[in-house]
N, C-alpha and C positions, 0 to 999 in steps of 0.2 A: 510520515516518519522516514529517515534518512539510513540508508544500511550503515553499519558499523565498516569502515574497510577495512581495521585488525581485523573484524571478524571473519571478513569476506576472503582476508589474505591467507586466512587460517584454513576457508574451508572448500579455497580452489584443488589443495592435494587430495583431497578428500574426492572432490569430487571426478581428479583424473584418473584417480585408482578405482573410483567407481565406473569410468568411460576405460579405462584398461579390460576391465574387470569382463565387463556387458563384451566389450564386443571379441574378448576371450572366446568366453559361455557360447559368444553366436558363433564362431565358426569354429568350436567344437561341435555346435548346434548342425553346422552345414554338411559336417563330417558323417554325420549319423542320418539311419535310413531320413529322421521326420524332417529334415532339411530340404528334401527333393521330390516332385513328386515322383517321378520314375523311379528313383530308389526306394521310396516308400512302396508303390507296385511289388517294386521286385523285392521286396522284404516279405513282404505281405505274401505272394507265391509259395517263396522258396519256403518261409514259415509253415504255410501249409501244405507242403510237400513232405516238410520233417515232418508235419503232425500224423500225416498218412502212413505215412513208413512206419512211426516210432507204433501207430495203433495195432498195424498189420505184426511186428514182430510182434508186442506183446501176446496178440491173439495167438498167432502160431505158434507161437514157444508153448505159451499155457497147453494148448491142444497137445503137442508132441511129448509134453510132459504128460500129460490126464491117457494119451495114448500108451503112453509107457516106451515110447520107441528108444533105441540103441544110441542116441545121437540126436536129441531133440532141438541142439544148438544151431543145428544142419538147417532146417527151417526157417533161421534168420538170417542164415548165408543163404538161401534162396528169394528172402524177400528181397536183399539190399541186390539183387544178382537182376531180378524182376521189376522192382520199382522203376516207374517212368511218369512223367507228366502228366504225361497224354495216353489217356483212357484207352484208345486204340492200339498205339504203342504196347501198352503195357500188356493188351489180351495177347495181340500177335508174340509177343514174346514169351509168354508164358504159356501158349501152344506149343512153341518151336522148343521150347526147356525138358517140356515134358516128354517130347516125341525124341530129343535127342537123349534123355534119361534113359529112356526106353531103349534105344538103339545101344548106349554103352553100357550097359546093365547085361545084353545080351552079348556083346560082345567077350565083357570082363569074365562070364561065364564062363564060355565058350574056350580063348584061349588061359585060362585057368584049368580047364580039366583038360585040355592038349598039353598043357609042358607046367604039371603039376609036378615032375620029379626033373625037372632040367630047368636051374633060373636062368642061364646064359641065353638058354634058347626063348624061357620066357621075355625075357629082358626084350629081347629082338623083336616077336613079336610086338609087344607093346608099344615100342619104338615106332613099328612100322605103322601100325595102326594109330598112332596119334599123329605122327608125319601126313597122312590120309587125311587125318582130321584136321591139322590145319588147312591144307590146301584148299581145301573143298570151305573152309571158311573165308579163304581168303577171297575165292570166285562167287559168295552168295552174295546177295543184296540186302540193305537192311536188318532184323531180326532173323530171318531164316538164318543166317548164319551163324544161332545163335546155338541152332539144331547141331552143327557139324562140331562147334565148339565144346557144348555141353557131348557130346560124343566121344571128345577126345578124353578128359577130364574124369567124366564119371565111370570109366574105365577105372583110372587108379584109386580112384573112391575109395569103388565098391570092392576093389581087390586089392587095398589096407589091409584093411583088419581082419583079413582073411589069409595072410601072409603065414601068419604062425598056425595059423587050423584050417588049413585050403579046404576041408571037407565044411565048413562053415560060408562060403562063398553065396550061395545062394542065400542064407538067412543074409547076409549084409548085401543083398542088392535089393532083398524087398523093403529092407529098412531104407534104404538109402530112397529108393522109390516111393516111400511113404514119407518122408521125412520133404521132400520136394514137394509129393502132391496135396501134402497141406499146406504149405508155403507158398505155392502157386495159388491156393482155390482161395487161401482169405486173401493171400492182396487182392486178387480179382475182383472181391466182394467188398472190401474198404474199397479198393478206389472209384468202383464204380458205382457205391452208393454214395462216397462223398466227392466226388470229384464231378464237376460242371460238364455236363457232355453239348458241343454246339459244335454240330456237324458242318453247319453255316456258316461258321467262321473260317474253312477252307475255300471254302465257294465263295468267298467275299475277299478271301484273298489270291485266288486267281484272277477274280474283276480286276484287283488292282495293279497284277502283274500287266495283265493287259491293256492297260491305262497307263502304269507304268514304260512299257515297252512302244507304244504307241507317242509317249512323250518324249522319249529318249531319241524315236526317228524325226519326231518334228524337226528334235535341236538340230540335226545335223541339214534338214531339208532348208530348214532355215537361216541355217549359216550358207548355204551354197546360196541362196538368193537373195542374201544381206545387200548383195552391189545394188542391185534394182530395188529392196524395200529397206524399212527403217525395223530392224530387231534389235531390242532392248535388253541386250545380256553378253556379259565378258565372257563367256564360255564361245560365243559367237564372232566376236572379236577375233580371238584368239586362233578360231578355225581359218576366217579370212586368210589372217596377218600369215600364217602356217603354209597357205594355198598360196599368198602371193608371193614368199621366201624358198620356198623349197626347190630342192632341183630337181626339174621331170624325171632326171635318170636317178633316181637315187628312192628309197623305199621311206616315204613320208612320215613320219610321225602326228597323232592328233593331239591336242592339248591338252593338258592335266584332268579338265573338269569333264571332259567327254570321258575319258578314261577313268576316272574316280565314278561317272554314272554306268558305266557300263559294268565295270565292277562292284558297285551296291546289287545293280541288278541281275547279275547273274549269281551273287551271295544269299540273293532272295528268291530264283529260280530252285537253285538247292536244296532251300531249304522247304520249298513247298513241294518238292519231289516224293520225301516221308511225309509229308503230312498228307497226301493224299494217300497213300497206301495206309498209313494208320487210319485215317479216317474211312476209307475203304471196311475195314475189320470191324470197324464199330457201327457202322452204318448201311443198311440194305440198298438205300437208293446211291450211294454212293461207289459202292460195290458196282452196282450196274453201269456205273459211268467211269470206271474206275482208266478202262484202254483208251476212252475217248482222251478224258483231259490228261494220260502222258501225253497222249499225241499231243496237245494243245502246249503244252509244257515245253517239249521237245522244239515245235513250231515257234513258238514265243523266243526261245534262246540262241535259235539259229537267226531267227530277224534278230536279235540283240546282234550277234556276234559278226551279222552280215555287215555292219557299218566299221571298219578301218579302213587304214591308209591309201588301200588299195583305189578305194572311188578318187581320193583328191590324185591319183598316177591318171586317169582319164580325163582331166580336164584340159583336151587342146582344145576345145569349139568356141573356148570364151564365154561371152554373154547368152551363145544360143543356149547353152543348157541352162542357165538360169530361170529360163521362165518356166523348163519343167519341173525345176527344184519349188518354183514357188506356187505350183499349180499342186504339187503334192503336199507341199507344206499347207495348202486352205485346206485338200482333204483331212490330213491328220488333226487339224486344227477342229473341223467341225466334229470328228472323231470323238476328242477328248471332251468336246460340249456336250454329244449325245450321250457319252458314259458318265457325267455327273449326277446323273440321277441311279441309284443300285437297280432300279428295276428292270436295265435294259439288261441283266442277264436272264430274266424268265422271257424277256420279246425284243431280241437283238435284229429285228428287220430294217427299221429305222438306219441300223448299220450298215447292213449287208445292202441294203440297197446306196448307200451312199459310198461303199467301197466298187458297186457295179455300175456308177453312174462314174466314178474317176475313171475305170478298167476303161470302159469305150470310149471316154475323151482321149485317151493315152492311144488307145487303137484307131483311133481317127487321126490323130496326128501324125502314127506310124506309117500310115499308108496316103503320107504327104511326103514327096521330095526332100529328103534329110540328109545330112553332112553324117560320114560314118560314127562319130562320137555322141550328136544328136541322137542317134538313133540307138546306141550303147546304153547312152542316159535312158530312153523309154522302155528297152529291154530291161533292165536295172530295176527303173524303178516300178515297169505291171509286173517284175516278177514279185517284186514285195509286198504291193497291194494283194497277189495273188495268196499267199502265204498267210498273210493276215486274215483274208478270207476264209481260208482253211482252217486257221486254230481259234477264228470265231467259229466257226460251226463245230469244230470237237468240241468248243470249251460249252459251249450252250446244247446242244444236240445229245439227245438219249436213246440215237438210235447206236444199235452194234457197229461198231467200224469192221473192217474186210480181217480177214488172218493175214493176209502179205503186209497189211498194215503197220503190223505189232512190232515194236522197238526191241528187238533181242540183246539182254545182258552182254558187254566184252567182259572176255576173258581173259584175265591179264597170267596168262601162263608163269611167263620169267618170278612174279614176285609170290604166284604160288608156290611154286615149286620151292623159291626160296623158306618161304616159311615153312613148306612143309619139310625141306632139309635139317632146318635149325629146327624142328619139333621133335625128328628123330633123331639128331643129333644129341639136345639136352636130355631127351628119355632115357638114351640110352648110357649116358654120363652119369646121370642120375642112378641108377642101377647098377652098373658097373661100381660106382664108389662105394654105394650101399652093400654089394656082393663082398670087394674085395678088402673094402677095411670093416665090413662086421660093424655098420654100421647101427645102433641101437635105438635111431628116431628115422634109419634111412627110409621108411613109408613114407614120413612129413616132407623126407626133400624130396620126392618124388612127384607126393602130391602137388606142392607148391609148382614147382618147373614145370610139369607137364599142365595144369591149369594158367598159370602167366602164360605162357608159350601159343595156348589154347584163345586164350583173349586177346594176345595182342597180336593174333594173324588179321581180326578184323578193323585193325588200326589203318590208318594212311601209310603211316610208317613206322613199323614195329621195332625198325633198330632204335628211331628217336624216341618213340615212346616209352620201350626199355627202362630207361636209368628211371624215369618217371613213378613207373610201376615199382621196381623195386626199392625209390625213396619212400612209397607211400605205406610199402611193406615193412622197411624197417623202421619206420616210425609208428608203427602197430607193435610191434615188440618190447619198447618200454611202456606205453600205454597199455599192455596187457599184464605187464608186472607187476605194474600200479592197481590195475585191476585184480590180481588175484590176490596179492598182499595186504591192500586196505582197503578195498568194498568185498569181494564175494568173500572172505573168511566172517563177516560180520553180518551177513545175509540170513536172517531167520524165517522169509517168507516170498510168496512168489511178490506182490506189488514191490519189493524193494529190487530185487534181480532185474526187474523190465526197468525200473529207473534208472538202474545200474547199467544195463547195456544202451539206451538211451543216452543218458550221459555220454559215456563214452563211445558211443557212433556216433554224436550230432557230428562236431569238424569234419568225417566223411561225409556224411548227410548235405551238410549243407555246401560243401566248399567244389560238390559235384557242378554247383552250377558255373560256378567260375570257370572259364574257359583255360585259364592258362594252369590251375589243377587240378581239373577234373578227376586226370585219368588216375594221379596219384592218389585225390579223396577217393574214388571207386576202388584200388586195391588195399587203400589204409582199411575201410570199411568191410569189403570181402573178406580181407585175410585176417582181419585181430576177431572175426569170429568164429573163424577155421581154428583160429590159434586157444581160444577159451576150451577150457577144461570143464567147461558144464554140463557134466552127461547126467544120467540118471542111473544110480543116484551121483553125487560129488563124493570124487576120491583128492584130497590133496595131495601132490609129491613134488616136495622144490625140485630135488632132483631131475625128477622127468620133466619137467618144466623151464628147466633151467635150457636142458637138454633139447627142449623144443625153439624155444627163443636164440641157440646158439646155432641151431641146425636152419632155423629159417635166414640168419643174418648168412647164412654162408650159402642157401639156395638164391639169396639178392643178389651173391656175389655170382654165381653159378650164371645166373642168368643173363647179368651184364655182359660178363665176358662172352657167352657164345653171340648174343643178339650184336654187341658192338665192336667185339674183337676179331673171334672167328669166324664169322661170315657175317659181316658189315654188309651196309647198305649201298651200292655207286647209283646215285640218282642222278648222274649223268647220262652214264650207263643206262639208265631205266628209260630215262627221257629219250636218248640215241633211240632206243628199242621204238619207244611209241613215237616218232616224229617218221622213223622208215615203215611203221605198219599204217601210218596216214598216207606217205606217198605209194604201197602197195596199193592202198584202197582207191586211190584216182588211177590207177591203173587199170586195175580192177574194174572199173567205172565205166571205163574205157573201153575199153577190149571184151567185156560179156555181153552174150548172145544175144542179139534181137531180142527174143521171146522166154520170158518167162523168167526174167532180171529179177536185183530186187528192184523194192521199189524207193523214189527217194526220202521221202520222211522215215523209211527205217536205215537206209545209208545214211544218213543224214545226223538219227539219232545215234547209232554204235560211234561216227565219229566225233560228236562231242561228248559223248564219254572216254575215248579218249582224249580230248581234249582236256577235259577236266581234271583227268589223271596227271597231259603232260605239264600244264600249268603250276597243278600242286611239287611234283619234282622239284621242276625249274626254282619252285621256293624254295626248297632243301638247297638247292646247288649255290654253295658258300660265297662264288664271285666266279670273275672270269668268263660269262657266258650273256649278251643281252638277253636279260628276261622276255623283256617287251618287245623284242623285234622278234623274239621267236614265237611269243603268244601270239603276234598279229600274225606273220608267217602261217601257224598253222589257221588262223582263219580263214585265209585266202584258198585253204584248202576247199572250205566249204565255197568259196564263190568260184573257187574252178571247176568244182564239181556241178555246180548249177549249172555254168554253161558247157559239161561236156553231157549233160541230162538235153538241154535245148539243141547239141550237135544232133545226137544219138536221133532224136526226135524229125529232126531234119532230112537225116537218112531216109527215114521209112515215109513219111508224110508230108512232106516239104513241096514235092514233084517237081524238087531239081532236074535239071538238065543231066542225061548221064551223064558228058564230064563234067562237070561242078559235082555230080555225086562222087565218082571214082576220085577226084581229086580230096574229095571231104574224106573218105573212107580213108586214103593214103594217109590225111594228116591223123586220125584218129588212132590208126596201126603205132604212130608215130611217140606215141605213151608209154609202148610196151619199153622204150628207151630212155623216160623221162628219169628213172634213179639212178641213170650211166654216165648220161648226156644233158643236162636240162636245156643248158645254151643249144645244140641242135637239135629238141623237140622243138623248144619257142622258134628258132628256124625252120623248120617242116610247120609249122602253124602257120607262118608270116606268108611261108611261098605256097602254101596252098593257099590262101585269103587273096594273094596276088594273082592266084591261077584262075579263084573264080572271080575275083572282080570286074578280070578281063572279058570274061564272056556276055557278049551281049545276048539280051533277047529286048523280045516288042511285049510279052504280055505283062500287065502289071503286076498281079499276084507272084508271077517269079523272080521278077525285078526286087520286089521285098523280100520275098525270102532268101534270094541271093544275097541282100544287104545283110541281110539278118546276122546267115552265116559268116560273111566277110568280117561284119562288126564280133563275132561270139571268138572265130579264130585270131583276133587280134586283141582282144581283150584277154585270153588263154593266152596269146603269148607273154604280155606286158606282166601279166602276173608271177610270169614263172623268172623272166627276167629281172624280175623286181626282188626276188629272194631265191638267188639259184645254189647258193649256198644250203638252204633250207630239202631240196630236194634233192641232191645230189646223196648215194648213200657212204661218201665220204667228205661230208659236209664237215663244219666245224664239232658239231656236238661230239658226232662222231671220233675224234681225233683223242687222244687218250690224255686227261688232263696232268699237267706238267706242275711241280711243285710253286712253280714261282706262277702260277695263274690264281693260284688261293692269297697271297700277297696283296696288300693295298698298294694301291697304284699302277697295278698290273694293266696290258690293256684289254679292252673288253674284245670279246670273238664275236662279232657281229655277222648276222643273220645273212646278209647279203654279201658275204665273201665266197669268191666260188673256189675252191681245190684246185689246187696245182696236180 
């Protein structure tokens, strides 16, 4: 039978509107979590993240209600204050909440019944003591900080509602302290009955940092010996073409995809920084290993950070360095083969003996007749296999590491003090406005300021984060209106209240996990249940309600202005500070005592925490400044400091010839000048290199360590030459930025410019 083609002609519309139609439906389809499987994951998570949260308020509210407590609302502002992911995370924080309750509880007491009949002088106080508390939040690590915070904060708490009956002061801090420590104990109990505990899944992602890192030096080992073999990768390419174009005198640049790897993986060192310390809190055997794998951690990021530009500035030897590039590139190669299977973290010997069968081929070649950049290349690269070695055995190894070992926290002074200025600052603006206009909700702007001010000292940058905070604030203020006008006036029992606040916390709940608003979902969710009028029993009053919603819009404004207007952020300024206390530190390096230094993996680690810091700035700073020549710049930190570690060493144990020693000592003195002079430090390096080269002897062993040294002073000087801009302490950074430098098209202030 033959189709009809009227009918066919009829029912091709039909049919595009149906193919319209379908592939509508699919990439609406694509849009939504079941389209992807990652997004479906991460639906799936964050879904039961709300579920945890929404369980935990419910419970705690019923309880603070069944308690009878003054403010049983408070309990849901502690869960949303304590919720976290990760089960370890969440103890450690809700340890550090309670202890710092405790500590501003005692405090709010304290100057409460000292300037009970003088608010001026109270005012002050308070100021002073939340300025305290920011700073000290700003210096913790992780959740501890969370102590100093909750310190500052529950100060004005607790001495609210205590404002009109200060002989009432003590009944509102036990309340307030009960009203936390049920809020703290059931989420502890929701999340750590329903939440997945796999301690092992830190420890599998250390292997793979290590695999990871391990792969990232091949790439580079195996671009340096691309001439002599066949590598199969544009990122290889790319390093050649870099090495054959560039000019010796000038501070190299690496290719995009080296740089795009090195920055996934030091985004992935970060972030397993917490997870080891959370996982620490929740885990006994992990605890016990806890010093080992910072160290391993620490170890891992300085070899990440040890490969820029710096290595392609040493290739005069030509072809001869290539065959140690590709002598190291078989080691990491078999490396990455032996770590394919997870079990080589419970019996990583296979490794370790394969990292000590390279070390002696490298020490055999050493103490063969070598061109001085030959010999640069072998210092180079056993220092790396050496480091390797070392953060395999923290990362596997359960014995105690030494105390000289231990990575001590930087303290970043300048941006404490900052916050802690703008803490006392708003406290006392806060206070003052409430003193002197008789202000009749002035407790709520108090509270508010001095708790934002409180959280946002442990930000990166609390001026940017500012407006953040206070958009997610005021958009808690008509959500609260909505809330008390058409759910809680209609509310006959508790299961409708818990849906009620549910409802209206998920958008904070869930939009936590999105990176770019986090911080806003975090205060939309804290403060619209500061701002709920749910106590026990419920009293309505538009008025005072109006009253509070008017006074928190004006504490959003309060906050902005001090965090952005009067005392703004200069992350120039900040950057300048941390790039002069890097070049103090190779000084520093330099010049202390024989006996009894520190040691290098804790120098090591304080300065990539600075580095970290100066990195994040440098993204703040709007234009006008090369980012990347001054990130690589401060790298070079670390490899100058490597070889003034191999100088120092040389000194004492080497068994130089006295003059090649006195001459070594000369050039080492020669640092104490490096932030005045870089160009005549790198000169006092050169002509001491040229004073011992000269010296001859007959035994061999001195013969090599006299190269050694000549190679380590000449390699210190190319480095400092190569970015004397960078160390000089009127370098560019340093120079105060000019209006027409934040301009497009402006030119950029590159790293390698030295001061006139």
């Amino acid at each position: 039978m033959r189709p009809d083609p009227q009918a066919t002609q009829h029912a091709l519309p039909a049919l595009a509107g149906w193919h319209s139609l379908s592939a509508g439906l699919l990439r609406l389809l694509s849009l939504t979590p079941f389209g992807d499987e990652a997004r479906w994951k991460g639906f799936l998570a964050t879904s039961a993240y709300a579920g945890r949260v929404f369980l935990s308020i419910g419970i705690a509210v019923f309880l603070a209600f069944l308690f009878q407590l003054q403010s049983p609302i408070s309990a849901a502002t502690t869960v949303m204050i304590v919720a976290n992911p990760t089960v370890g995370a969440m103890v450690s924080k809700s340890l550090w909440r309670i202890i710092g309750t405790l500590i501003g509880a005692t405090i709010s007491v304290g100057i409460m019944a000292a300037f009970i009949q003088s608010p001026v002088l109270y005012f002050m106080a308070l100021a002073v003591f939340v300025g305290i508390a920011c700073a000290v939040a700003t210096f913790l690590r992780y959740f501890r900080a969370y102590a100093a915070v909750l310190t500052g904060y529950t100060i004005v708490i607790i001495a609210s509602p205590a404002f009109a009956e200060p002989e009432g002061i003590f009944l509102s801090a036990m309340s307030r302290l009960s009203a936390v420590t049920v809020g703290v104990v059931v989420t502890a109990c929701v999340f750590m009955i329903t939440s997945p505990r796999k301690p092992g899944n830190v420890m599998t992602g250390l292997g793979g940092a290590f695999r990871d890192t391990v792969r990232h030096a091949w790439l580079f080992h195996s671009a340096e010996s691309s001439r002599t073999a066949t590598v199969p990768a544009d990122a290889l390419e790319q390093l050649e073409n870099a090495e054959r174009t560039a000019s010796l005198t000038s501070f190299r640049a690496l290719p995009q995809p080296v740089y795009d790897s090195r920055s996934k993986l030091l985004a992935h060192m970060a972030g397993l920084a917490p997870a080891v310390e959370y996982a620490a809190t929740d885990d006994p055997d992990m605890l016990a290993r806890v010093r080992n794998l910072r160290l391993a951690l620490s170890r891992l990021t300085g070899l990440i950070v040890s490969y820029h530009p710096y290595w392609l500035s040493l290739e005069e030897a030509g072809q001869e360095t290539h065959a140690i590039h590709a002598q190291m590139a078989d080691t990491l190669a078999r490396l990455l083969e032996l770590t394919e299977n997870p079990a080589w973290l419970e019996d990583p010997s296979p490794l370790t003996a394969c990292l000590r069968e390279a070390l002696q081929a490298l020490e055999r070649l050493a103490h063969e007749p070598q061109p001085p950049a030959v010999l640069a290349a072998l210092d180079n690269t056993r220092d790396t296999l050496v480091q390797m070695d070392l953060a395999l055995h923290n990362l596997t190894s359960r014995a105690p590491v030494k105390s000289g070992a231990d990575i001590q926290p930087f303290l970043d002074w300048p941006t404490a003090l900052r916050n802690g200025a703008r803490g006392t600052l708003i406290a006392m603006l806060a206070g003052l406005l409430w003193y002197v206009f008789h202000w009749s909700t002035g407790p709520l702007l108090i509270v508010y300021v001095v708790a934002a001010s409180s959280l946002l000292s442990t930000a990166p940058s609390a001026a940017k984060a500012s407006p953040m905070m206070a958009a997610g604030t005021a958009l808690a203020v008509p959500m609260g209106f909505l809330c008390h006008m058409l759910a809680l006036p209609r509310i006959d029992g508790y299961p409708l209240l818990w849906l009620t606040l549910c409802l209206f916390l998920l958008p904070g709940v869930w939009f936590q996990f999105h990176p770019r608003y986090s911080l806003a979902a975090f205060g939309y969710a804290v403060f619209f249940t500061m701002m709920l009028s749910v106590n026990n029993p419920i009293v309505y009053d538009d008025m005072e309600l109006t009253n509070n919603w008017m006074t928190m819009f004006a504490a959003c404004a309060l906050l902005a202005v001090v965090f952005r207007v009067i005392l703004p952020a200069d992350h120039r300024l900040d950057a300048a500070r941390l790039v002069s206390s890097l070049v103090r530190a190779v000084q520093h390096l330099a010049n202390a005592p024989t006996r009894g230094g520190m040691q290098w993996v804790a120098w090591e680690g304080m300065q990539l925490q600075k580095i970290s810091r100066l990195m994040m700035r440098l993204s703040f700073v709007p234009s006008g400044l090369d980012r990347q020549g001054y990130t690589d710049a401060a790298f070079t930190v670390l490899s100058l400091g490597r070889l003034i570690v191999r100088l120092r060493w040389n000194v004492t144990h080497a068994g130089l010839d006295p003059q090649a020693r006195a001459a070594l000592e000369t050039a080492m003195l020669a640092f104490s000048n490096l932030h005045k002079n870089p160009a005549a430090t790198a000169q006092a390096l050169r002509h001491a290199a040229h004073q011992i080269e000269t010296i001859t002897t007959e035994e061999k062993g001195l013969v090599i360590n006299r190269d050694r040294v000549v190679s380590c002073l000449e390699q210190a000087a190319s480095i400092i030459l190569a970015v004397p801009g960078f160390f000089h302490h009127h370098g560019p950074i340093h120079a105060v930025a000019e209006p027409s430098s934040a301009q497009s098209g402006a030119p950029v202030i590159a790293v390698t410019v030295m001061p006139r």
